[in-house]
C-alpha positions in Angstrom: -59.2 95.4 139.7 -57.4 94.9 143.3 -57.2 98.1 145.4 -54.3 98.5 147.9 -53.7 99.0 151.0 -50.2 100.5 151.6 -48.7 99.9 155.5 -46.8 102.2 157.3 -43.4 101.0 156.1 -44.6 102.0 152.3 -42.9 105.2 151.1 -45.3 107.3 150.4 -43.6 107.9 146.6 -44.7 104.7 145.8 -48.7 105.6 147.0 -48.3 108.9 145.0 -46.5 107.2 142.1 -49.3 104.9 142.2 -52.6 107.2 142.0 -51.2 109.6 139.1 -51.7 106.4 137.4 -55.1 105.8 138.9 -54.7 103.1 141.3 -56.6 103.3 144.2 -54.3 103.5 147.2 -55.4 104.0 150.9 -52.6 104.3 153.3 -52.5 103.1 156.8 -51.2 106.8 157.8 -54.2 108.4 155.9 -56.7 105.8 157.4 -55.3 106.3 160.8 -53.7 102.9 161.7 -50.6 103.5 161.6 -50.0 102.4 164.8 -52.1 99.3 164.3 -50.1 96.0 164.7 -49.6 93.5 162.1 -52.8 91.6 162.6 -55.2 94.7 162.9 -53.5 96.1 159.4 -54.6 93.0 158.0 -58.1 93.6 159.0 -58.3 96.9 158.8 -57.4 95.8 154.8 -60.0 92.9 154.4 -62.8 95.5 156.1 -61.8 97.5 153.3 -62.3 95.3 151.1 -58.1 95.8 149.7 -55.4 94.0 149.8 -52.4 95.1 151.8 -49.2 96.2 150.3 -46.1 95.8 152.8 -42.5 95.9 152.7 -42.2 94.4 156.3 -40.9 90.7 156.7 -42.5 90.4 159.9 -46.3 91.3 158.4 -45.3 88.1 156.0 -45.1 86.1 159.0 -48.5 87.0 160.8 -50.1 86.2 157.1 -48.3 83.3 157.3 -50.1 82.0 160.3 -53.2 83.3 159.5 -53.2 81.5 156.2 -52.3 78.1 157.9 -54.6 78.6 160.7 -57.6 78.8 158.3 -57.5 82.6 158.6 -59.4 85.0 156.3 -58.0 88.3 154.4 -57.8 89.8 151.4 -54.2 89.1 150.6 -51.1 90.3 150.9 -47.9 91.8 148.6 -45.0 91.8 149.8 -41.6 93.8 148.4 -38.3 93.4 150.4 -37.4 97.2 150.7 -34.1 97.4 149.4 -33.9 94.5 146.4 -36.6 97.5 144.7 -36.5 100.2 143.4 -39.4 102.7 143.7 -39.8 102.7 140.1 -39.9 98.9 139.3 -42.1 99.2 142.5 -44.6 101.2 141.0 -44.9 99.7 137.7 -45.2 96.2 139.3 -48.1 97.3 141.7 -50.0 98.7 138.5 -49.7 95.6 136.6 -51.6 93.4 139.5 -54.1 96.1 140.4 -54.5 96.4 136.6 -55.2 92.4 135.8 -58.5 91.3 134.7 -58.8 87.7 134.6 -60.5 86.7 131.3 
């Protein structure tokens, strides 16, 4: 099972969505980084042990880097925020915190 780490550009629908079908969600907001920048969200996640949700094209970038410099995290999703719907969102998310691998 993956647990998520939603950033601060997540609407929190989604992270309520979410838990009523018992994901386990922390928010950056709820964790109090909300003001952290892209590379401290990232390791605020991996300290966590989670893997960051984020609907912001510049977080891609910094993963980006990290990833080709060798960096560690947990991983990253990524959803552009206006090609999904909150629904589709949700459902999504469940599936790949859901997957066992056999």
């Amino acid at each position: 099972m993956v647990n998520l780490y939603m950033d601060q550009h997540v609407p929190r629908a989604i992270s309520v969505g979410l838990r009523l079908r018992g994901v386990d969600v922390v928010t950056a907001f709820e964790d109090g980084a909300s003001e952290m920048n892209d590379s401290e969200l990232l390791n605020r996640a991996s300290e966590l042990g989670r893997v960051l949700f984020t609907q912001d094209d510049d977080l891609l970038v910094e993963a980006a880097t990290r990833q080709k410099d060798g960096g560690l995290f947990n991983g990253v999703i990524y959803a552009h925020q206006l090609r999904i719907f909150i629904g589709a969102c949700i459902n999504d998310l469940e599936i790949i915190t859901k997957f066992k691998l056999i």
